[in-house]
Each structure stands twice: as C-alpha cells, then as structure tokens.
C-alpha positions as CSV (number, residue, x, y, z in Angstrom):
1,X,0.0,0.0,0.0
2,X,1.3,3.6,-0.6
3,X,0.3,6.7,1.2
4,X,2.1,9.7,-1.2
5,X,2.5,12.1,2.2
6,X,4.1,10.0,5.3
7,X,7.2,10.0,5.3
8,X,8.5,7.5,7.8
9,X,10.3,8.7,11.6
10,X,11.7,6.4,13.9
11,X,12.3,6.5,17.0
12,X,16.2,6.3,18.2
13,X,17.1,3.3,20.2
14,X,13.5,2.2,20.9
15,X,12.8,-1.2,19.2
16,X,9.8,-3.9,18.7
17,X,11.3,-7.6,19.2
18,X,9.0,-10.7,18.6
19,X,10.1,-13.8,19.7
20,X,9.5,-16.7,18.0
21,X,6.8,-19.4,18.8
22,X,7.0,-21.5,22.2
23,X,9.3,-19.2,23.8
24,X,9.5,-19.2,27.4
25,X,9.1,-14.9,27.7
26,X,9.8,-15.3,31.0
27,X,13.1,-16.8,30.6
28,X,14.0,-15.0,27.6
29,X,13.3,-11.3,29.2
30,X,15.7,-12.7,32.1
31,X,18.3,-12.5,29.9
32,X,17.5,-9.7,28.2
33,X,17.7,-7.3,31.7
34,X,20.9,-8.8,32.6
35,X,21.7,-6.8,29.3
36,X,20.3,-4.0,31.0
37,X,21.6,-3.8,33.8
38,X,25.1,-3.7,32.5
39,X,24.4,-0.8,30.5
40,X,23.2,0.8,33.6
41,X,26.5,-0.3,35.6
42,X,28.4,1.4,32.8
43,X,26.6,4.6,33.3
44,X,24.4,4.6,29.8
45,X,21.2,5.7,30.0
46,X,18.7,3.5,28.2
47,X,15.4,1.9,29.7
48,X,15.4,-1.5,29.1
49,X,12.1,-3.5,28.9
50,X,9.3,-0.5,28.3
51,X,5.8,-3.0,27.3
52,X,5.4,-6.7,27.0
53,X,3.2,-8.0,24.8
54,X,1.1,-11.4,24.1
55,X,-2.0,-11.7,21.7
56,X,-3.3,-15.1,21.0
57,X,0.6,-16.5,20.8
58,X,2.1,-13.9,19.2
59,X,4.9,-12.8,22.1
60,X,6.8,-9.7,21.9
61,X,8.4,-7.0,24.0
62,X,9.3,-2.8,23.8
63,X,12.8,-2.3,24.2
64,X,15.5,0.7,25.0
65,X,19.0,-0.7,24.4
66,X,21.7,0.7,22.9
67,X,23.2,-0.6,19.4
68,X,25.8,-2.8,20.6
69,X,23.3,-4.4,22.6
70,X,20.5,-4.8,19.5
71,X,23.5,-6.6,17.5
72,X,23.5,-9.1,20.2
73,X,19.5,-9.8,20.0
74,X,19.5,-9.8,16.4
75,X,21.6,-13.2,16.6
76,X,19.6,-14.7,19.5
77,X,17.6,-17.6,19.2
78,X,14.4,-16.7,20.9
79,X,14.3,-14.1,18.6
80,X,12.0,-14.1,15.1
81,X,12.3,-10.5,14.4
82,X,13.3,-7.1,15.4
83,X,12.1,-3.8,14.5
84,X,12.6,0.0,14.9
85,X,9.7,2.0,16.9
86,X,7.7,4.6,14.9
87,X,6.0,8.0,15.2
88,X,2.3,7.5,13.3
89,X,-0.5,9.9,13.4
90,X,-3.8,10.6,12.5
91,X,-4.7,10.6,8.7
92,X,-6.8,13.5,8.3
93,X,-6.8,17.2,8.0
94,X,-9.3,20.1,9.2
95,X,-11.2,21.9,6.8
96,X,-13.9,24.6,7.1
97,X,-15.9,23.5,4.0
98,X,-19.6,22.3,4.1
99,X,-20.4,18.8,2.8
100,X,-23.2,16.8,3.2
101,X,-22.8,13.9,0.3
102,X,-21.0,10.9,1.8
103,X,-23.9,8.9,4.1
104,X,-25.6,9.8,0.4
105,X,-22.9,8.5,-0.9
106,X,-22.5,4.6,0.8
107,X,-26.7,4.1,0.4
108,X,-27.0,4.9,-3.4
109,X,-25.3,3.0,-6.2
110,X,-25.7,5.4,-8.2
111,X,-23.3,9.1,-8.2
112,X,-25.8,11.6,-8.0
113,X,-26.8,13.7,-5.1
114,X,-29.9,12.7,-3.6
115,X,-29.3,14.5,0.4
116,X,-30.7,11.1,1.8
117,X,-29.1,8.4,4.0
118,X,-31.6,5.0,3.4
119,X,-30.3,3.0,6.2
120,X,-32.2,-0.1,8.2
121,X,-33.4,1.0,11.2
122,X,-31.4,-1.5,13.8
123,X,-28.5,0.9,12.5
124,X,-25.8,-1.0,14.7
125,X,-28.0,-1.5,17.8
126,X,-26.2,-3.8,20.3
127,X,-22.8,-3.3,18.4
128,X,-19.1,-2.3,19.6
129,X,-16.8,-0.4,18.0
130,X,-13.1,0.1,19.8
131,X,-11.8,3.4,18.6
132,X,-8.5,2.8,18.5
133,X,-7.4,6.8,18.5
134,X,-7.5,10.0,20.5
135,X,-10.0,9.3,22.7
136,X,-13.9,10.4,22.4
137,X,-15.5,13.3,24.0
138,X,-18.1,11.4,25.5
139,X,-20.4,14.2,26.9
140,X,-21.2,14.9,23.0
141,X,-25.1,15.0,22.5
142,X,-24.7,13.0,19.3
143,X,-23.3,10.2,21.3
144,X,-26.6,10.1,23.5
145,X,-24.5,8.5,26.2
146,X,-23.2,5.3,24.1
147,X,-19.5,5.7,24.5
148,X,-17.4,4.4,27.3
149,X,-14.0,4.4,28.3
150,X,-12.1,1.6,27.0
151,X,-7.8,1.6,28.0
152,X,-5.5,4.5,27.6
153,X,-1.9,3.0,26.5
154,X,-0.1,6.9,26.7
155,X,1.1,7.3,29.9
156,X,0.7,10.2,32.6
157,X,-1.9,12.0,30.4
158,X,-5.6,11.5,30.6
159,X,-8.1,9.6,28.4
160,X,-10.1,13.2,27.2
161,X,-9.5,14.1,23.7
162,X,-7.8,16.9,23.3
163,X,-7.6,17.1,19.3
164,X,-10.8,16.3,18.2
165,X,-9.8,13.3,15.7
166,X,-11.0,10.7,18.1
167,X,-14.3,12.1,18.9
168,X,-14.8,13.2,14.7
169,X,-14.3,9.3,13.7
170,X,-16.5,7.7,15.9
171,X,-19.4,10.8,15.2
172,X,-18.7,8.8,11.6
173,X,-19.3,5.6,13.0
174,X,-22.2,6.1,14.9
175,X,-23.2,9.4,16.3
176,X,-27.0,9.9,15.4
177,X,-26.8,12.5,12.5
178,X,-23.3,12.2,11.0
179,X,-22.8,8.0,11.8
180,X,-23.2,4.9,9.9
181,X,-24.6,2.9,12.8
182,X,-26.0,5.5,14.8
183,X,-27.2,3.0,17.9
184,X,-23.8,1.6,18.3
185,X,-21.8,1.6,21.2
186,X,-18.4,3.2,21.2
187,X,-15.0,2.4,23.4
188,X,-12.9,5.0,23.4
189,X,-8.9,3.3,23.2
190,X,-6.7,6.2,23.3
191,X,-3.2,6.1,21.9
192,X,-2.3,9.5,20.0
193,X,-1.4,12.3,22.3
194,X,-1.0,15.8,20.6
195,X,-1.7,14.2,17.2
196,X,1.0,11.2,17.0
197,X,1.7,8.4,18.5
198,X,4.1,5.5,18.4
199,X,4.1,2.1,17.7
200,X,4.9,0.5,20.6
201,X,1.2,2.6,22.2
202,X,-0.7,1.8,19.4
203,X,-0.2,-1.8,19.5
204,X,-0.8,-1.7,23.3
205,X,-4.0,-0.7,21.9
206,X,-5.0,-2.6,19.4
207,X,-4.0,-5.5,21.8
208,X,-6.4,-4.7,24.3
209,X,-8.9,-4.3,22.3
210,X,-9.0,-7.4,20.7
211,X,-8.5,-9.0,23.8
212,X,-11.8,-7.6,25.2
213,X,-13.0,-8.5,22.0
214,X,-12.1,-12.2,22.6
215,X,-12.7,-12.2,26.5
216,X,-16.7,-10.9,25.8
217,X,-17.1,-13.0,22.6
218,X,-17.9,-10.2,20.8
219,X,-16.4,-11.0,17.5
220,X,-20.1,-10.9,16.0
221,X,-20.6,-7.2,17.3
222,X,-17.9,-5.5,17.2
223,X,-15.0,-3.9,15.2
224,X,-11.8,-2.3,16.0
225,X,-11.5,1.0,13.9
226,X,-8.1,2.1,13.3
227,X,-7.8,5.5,11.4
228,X,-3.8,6.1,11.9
229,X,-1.1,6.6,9.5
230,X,2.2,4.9,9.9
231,X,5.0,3.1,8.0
232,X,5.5,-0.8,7.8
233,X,5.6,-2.5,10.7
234,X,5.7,-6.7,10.7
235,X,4.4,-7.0,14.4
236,X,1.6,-4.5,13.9
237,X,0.6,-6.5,10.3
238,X,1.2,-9.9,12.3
239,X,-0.7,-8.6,15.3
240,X,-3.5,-7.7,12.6
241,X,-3.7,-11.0,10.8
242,X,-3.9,-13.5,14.6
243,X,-7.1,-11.0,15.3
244,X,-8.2,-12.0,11.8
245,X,-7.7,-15.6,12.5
246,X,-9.9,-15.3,16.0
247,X,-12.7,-13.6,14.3
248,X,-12.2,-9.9,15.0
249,X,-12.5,-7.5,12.9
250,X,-10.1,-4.2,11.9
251,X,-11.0,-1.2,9.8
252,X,-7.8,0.7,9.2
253,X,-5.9,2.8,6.9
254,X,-2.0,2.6,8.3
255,X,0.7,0.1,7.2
256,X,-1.4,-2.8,8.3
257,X,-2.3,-2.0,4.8
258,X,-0.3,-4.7,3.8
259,X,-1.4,-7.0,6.5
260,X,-4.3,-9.5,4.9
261,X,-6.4,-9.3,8.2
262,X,-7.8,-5.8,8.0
263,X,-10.2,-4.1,5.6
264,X,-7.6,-1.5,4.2
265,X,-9.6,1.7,2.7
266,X,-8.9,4.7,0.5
267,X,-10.4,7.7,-0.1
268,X,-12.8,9.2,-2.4
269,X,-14.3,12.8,-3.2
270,X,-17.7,13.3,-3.8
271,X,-17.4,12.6,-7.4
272,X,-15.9,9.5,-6.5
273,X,-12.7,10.3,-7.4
274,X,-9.3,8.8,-5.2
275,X,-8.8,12.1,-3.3
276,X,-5.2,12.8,-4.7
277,X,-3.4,12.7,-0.9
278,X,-4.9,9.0,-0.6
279,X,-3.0,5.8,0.0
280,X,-3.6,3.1,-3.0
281,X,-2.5,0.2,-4.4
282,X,-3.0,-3.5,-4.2
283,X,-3.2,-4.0,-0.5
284,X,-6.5,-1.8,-0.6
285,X,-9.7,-3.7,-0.4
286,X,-12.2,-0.7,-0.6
287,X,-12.8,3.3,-1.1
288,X,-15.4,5.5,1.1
289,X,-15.7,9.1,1.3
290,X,-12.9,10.9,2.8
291,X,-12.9,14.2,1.7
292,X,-14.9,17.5,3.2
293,X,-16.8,15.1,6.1
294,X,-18.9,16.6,8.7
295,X,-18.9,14.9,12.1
296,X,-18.7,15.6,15.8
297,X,-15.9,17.3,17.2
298,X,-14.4,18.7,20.9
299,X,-15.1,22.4,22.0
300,X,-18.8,22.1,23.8
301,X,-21.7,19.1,23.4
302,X,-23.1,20.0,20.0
303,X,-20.1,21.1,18.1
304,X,-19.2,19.8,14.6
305,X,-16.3,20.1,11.8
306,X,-15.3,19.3,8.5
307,X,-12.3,17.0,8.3
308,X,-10.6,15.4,5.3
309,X,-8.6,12.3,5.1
310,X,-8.2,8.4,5.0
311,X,-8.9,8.4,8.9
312,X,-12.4,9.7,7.7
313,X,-13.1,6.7,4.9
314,X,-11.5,4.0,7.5
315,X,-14.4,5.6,9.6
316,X,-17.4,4.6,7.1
317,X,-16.2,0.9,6.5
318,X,-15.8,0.5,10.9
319,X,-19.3,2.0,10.8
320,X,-21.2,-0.5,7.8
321,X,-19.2,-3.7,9.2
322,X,-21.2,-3.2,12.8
323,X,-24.5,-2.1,10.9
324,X,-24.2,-5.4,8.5
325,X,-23.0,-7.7,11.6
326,X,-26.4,-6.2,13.1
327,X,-28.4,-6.8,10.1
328,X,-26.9,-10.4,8.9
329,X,-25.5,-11.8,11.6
330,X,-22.0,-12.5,10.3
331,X,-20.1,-14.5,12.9
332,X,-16.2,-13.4,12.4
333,X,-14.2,-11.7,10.5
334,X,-13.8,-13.2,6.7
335,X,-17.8,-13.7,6.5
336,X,-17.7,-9.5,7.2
337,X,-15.1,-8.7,5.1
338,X,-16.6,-11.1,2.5
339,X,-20.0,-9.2,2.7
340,X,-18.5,-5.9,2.8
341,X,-16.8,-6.6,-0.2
342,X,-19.7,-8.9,-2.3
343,X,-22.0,-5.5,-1.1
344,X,-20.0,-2.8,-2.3
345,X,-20.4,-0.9,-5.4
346,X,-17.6,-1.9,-8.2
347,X,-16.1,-0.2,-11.8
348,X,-16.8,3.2,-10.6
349,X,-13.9,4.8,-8.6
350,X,-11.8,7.3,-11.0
351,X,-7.9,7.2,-10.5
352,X,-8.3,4.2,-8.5
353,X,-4.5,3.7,-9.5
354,X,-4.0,-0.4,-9.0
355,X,-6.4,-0.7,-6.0
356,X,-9.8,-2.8,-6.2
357,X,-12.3,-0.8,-7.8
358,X,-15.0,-0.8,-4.8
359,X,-16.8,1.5,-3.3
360,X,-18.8,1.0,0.5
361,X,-22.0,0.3,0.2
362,X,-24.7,-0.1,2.6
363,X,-26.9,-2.2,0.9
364,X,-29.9,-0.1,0.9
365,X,-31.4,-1.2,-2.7
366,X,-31.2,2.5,-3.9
C-alpha cells in the first residue's frame, strides 16, 4: 500500500522484538535485563524492557537498548524478528468547507446527489466499536451517552481528547446524525497524544482491544477501527492478521495496509474520485468518502467540523461492518469482510490507481 505524504520517523534506540513461537518470555526477558543492567553499571542511560506484549501466541516485547546491545538480539535464538519504533498519526486534515454527500454516498449506487441516507433502522443497535485513536469526547449530544472508556496505553496523560480526531471518527461511525450505525456503542482506546503516537502505544492498543473483543465473545458485534497513519511494521501486520484468524475484525488505513487481516480503505471525493493525498495500491480492499466530512468534534456538546482524510473513509467501512454484523448476523471476520466486499459498489472509482475498484456500500437497494 502507498500513502504519497508520510514520510516515515523512527524513533532512536527504541525497538519492537518478537520472539518466536514457544518461547519461554519469562526466561527469555531474564536475559534480556541482565543486558540492561550492565548498561546501567556502565553509566548509559537506556530503559530496558518499556511494554510486554502477548496476543493469541504472538509474544513480543518494547525495548530501549543501545546498538551494541541490539547486534546481540538480532543473533539470538528466541528471537523471530526485530524492529525499529515509529512516530504515526492521524490521517486527516481540518477543513472549514460544508459537505453533506457521503452517508448519500454509501446508500445509493448510483453518483448523484440525492441528500438522503436510506439505512435499516437497527442501525448498529447492540454493536461495539473500539476506537483505536484519540479518545472520544463522550459528553457529546450526538453520542446520546453510548461511548465508554475503554484503556489508555499513553502514559501520565488522561483519556479526554484533546484534538478532536478521536471524537470526529466515531461521530462517523455512529453518532445519530453524522454516523453509519448510529445506535452503536463506542470504546474509546486512546493512543495518540498531541496528534502522533508511536508504535509501541498503538499496539498496546490494538491488543487490548481485541482481547476484550475475545474475553466478551464479541467477535459478531464489534469492530476495531483504526484511522492512523504509519509506516510498515511486521508486528503490527502480524498482530492484525492473529485478530483476523480469531474472528475480529479491523477497519484501518495505516501500514497494516499490507497486512491480509484488516479491511484496508482509501479515499474518495464526492465525485468519486481517489482524493489525490490518498493511500492506493493492491493492499486496498475498498474506497469511502474521505474528503470535506462533517462529524462531531471537541469544543462544547453540540459542536461539529469538516475533516478530510483516510482516517475519515477508514471511519465509514468501521461503521457499515457493525451495521451489516447487526443486520446479517456474520459471525467473524472473513464472512464480514466477504459481505462488505460482495455488497459494495464496483467499476466506478476514477484514479483508483491499481487498487480494487469498490466503493462501501450499505446495501440499501437504492
């Protein structure tokens, strides 16, 4: 997948190891401090073990270290693969244009402007979606007291969004006038502070969402929505693809891109055009509208913006996966992504530029 405006930062001395299956973590992290505290006998100043993590088998660990102390990892036997951290952000951009075309948009086949949503009433009822993002101001009137408080992986800063990104996806999701499902429930999983985050947060998110995924059984009603940019990272994608395999579903738009698990989306104008600034290519399974979107934002209980980008589309697809898992039933997450992709409109994205040529669609028959 290629997003034409990230440019990749990493993070000095910070690094994502997996180990490789059956490994004793326990044992192997034993070791690994021993390497730590001789850096700290010699007067360096590096961390050590910052996050552990373990999904579904997949074991892996944060680590500070220096360089000569990564060379010695990279050749160690517990060890499948190693990785630098990552700054990632948001995918999306304020505007102060009106727009009103892209609910319009995923419930007609057809291009023209009709200023009508057709949507089945259950509209999400009894669904989850994890907002994997900035948190979600929850005192919103749009949100008619559906969103709770999930996990914060930043440290030392509280769970409130402060930026707005957070609260303006899941208004796309499922606040009452701007959402897909509008009777969902929302999480709120924060992991961007001040508008980026890194990788080692934003898996401790994702991970704890699809655990509570797993630990309620909710892999029929619910969907992690992930509307972050970053480059490639083989834990993240491998992370993705194990939640897959269990059943849960992830909307995103970030380097999982190239992970097979996740519903990977672009973005469209209201002509239905690839919005120039959107990721594309092969690893995309399906556009929605991304640019000039109206949704909920922070500031006071009833204020809205317009916001552009990929975080936006990502939004739409979170939003019609809970509505279909409400209206059909589909138990995990390759009957959803099957449906979403069987539903959705084909042949008439412009530019699509080598990605599939799908639009969302809701299935209203219009």
């Amino acid at each position: 997948m290629r997003h034409p405006d990230f440019h990749v930062s990493y993070i000095f001395d910070v690094y994502l190891i997996t180990l490789k299956p059956g490994i004793d973590m326990s044992k192997h992290l034993g070791s690994v401090e021993r390497l730590y505290s001789r850096c700290t006998r010699q007067g360096q100043t590096f961390r050590g073990i910052i996050q552990k993590y373990n999904f579904s088998g997949i074991q892996a660990y944060a680590a500070h270290f220096n360089d000569t102390d990564i060379s010695q990892l990279e050749v160690h036997d517990d060890i499948e693969a190693i990785e630098p951290d990552q700054i990632a952000g948001p995918a999306s951009l304020v505007t102060q244009s009106e727009a009103s075309y892209a609910l319009d948009q995923i419930s007609h086949r057809a291009p023209r402007f009709t200023g009508q949503y057709v949507y089945d009433n259950s509209a999400g009822f009894e669904m989850y979606a994890y907002v994997v993002d900035s948190g979600i101001y929850r005192n919103h009137i749009e949100f008619e007291g559906r969103v709770s408080f999930g996990h914060n992986a930043v440290p030392k800063v509280d769970p409130e969004d402060r930026t707005g990104h957070g609260t303006h996806v899941a208004g796309i999701i499922g606040s009452r006038t701007y959402g897909v499902a509008k009777k969902c429930n929302l999480i709120a999983v924060k992991v961007l502070h001040r508008g980026e985050t890194q990788n080692t947060l934003l898996l401790n998110g994702i991970i704890w969402a699809a655990t509570d995924i797993l630990n309620k059984r909710r892999q029929p009603r619910a969907v992690i929505n992930v509307s972050i940019t970053g480059g490639y990272s083989r834990l993240i994608n491998k992370i993705t693809d194990r939640a897959f395999e269990r059943g849960i579903t992830i909307a995103q738009t970030r380097s999982p891109g190239s992970a097979d698990g996740a519903i990977t989306v672009a973005a469209t104008d209201w002509t239905r055009e690839r919005c120039s600034w959107s990721n594309w290519g092969i690893n995309i399974n399906l556009f929605a509208p991304g640019s000039r979107i109206r949704s909920t934002t922070i500031g006071n209980v009833r204020m809205v913006e317009e916001r552009t980008g990929t975080s936006q589309a990502s939004a739409y697809v979170a939003g019609l996966v809970i509505y279909f898992k409400r209206q059909h039933r589909l138990p995990n997450a390759r009957s959803t992504m099957t449906y979403i992709m069987g539903t959705a409109t084909h042949g008439v994205i412009k530019s699509n530029k080598a990605s599939a040529n799908l639009i969302a669609y809701n299935g209203s028959g219009r």
